[in-house]
MINUMI-802293 format. One record per residue: residue number from 1; residue in three letters; x, y, z of N, C-alpha, C in turn. Coordinates in steps of 0.001 Angstrom, whole numbers, plus 500000, padded with zeros to 6 digits. Atoms other than C-alpha are relative to their C-alpha. Last residue first. Example, Ala and Ser with C-alpha at 12.3 -4.5 7.8 and 13.67 -1.06 7.14 Angstrom:
SITE_num_residuo_n.xx_n.yy_n.zz_ca.xx_ca.yy_ca.zz_c.xx_c.yy_c.zz
SITE_2_SER_499180_498810_499940_513670_498940_507140_499230_501090_500730
SITE_1_ALA_500890_498810_500000_512300_495500_507800_500900_501200_500000
END
This chain:
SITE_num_residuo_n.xx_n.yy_n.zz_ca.xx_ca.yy_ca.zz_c.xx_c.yy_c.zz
SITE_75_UNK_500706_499308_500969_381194_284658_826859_498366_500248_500791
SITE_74_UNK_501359_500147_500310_383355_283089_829359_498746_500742_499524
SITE_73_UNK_501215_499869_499740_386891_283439_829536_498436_499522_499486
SITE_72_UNK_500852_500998_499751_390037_281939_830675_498851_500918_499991
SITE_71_UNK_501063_499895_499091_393153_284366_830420_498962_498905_499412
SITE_70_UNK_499861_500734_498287_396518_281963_829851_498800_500707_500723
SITE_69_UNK_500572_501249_500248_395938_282564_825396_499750_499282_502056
SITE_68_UNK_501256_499613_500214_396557_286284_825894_499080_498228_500511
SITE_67_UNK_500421_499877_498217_399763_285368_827535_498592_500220_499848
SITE_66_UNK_499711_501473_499012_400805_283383_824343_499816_500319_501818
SITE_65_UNK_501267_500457_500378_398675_285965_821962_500357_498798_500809
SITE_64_UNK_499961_500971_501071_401373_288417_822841_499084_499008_500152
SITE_63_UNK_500054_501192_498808_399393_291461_825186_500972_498667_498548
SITE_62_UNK_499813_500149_501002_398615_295303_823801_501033_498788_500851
SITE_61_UNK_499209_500650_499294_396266_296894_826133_500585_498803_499336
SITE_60_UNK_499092_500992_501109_394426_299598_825258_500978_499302_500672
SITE_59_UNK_498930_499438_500734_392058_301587_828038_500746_498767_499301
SITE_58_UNK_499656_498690_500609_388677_301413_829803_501597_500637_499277
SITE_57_UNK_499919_498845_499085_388717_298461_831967_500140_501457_499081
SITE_56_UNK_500132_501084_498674_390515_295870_829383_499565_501601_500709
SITE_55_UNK_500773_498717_499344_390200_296828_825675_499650_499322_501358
SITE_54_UNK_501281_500469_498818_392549_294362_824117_499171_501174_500366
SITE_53_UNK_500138_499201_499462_395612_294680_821360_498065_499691_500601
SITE_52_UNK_500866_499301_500474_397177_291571_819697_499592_501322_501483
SITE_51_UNK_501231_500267_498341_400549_290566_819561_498648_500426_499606
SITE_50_UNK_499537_500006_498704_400537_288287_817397_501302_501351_500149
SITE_49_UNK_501130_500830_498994_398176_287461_814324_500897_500803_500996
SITE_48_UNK_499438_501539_499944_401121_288085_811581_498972_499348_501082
SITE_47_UNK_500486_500527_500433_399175_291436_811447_500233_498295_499054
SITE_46_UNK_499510_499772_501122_398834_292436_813887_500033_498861_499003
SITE_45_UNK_499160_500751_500197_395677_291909_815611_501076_500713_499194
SITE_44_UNK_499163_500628_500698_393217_294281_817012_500765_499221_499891
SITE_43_UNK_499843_498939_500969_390292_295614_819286_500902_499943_498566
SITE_42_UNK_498865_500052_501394_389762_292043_821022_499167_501626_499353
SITE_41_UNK_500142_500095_501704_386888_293178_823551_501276_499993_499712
SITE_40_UNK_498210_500074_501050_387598_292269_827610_499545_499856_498850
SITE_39_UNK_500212_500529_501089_384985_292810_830580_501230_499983_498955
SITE_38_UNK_499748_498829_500945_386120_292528_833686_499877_499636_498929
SITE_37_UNK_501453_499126_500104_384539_289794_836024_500248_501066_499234
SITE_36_UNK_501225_501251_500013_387953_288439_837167_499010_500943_499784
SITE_35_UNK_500500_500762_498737_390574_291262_836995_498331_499007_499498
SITE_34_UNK_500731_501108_499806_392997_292243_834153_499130_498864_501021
SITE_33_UNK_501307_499509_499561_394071_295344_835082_498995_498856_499628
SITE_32_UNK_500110_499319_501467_397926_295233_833722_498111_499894_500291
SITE_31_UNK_499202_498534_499699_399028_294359_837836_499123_500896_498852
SITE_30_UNK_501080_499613_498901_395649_290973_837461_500709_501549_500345
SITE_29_UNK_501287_499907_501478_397806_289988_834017_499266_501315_500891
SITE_28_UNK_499671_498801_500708_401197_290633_836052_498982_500463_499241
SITE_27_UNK_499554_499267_499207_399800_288042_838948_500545_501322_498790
SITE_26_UNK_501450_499335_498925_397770_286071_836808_500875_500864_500188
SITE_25_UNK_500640_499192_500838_401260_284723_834592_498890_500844_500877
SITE_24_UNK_499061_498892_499579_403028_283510_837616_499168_500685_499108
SITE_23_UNK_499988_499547_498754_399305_281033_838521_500842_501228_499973
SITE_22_UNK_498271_499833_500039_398870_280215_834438_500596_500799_501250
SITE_21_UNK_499668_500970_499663_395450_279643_833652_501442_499574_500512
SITE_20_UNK_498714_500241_500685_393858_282386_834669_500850_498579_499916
SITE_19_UNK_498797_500813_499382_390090_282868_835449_501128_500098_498993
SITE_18_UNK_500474_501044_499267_386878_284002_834402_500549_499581_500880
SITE_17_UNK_499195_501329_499543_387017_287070_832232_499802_499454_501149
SITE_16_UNK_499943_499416_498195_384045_288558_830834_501090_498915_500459
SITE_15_UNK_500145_500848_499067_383898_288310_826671_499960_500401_501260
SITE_14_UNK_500266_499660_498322_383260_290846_824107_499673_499052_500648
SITE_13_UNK_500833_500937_498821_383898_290429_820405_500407_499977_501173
SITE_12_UNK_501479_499832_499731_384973_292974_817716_499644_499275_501026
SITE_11_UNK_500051_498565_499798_388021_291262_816593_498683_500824_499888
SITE_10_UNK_499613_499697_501097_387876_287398_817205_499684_501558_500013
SITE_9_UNK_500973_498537_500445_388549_286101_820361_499862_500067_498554
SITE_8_UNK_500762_500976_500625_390233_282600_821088_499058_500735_499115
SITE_7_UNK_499989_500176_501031_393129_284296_822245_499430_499361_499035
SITE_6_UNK_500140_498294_500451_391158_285850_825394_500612_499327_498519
SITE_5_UNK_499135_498680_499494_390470_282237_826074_500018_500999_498689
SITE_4_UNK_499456_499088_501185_388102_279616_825827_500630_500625_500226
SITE_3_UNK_499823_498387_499453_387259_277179_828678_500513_500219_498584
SITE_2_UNK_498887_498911_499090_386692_273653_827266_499451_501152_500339
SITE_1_UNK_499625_498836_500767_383324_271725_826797_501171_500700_500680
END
């Protein structure tokens, strides 16, 4: 079974992230508060799909669905 990622979400749903798949990517994900073990609900899409908006740590966080797609989580 793959890993899923944050763009795998659908709006409403609450994962815990896991990992990154993308070593330069991490490093600005992990600045924007994205840390291992944090939880992460999809809040919206626009509405071509991309970007969409996150709930990371207590505040909005509005990501294109091609960096969304490099967190790794597990439901």
């Amino acid at each position: 079974m793959s890993k899923r990622s944050v763009a795998d979400l659908k709006i409403g749903e609450q994962a815990t992230i896991q990992a990154f798949s993308d070593q330069v990517m991490s490093l600005k994900l992990l600045e924007m508060g994205c840390l291992p073990g944090s939880q992460i609900c999809l809040i919206s899409k626009a509405p071509l799909g991309d970007p969409i908006c996150l709930n990371v740590a207590g505040y909005c966080l509005a990501m294109r669905k091609s960096e969304a797609a490099t967190i790794l989580i597990d439901n």
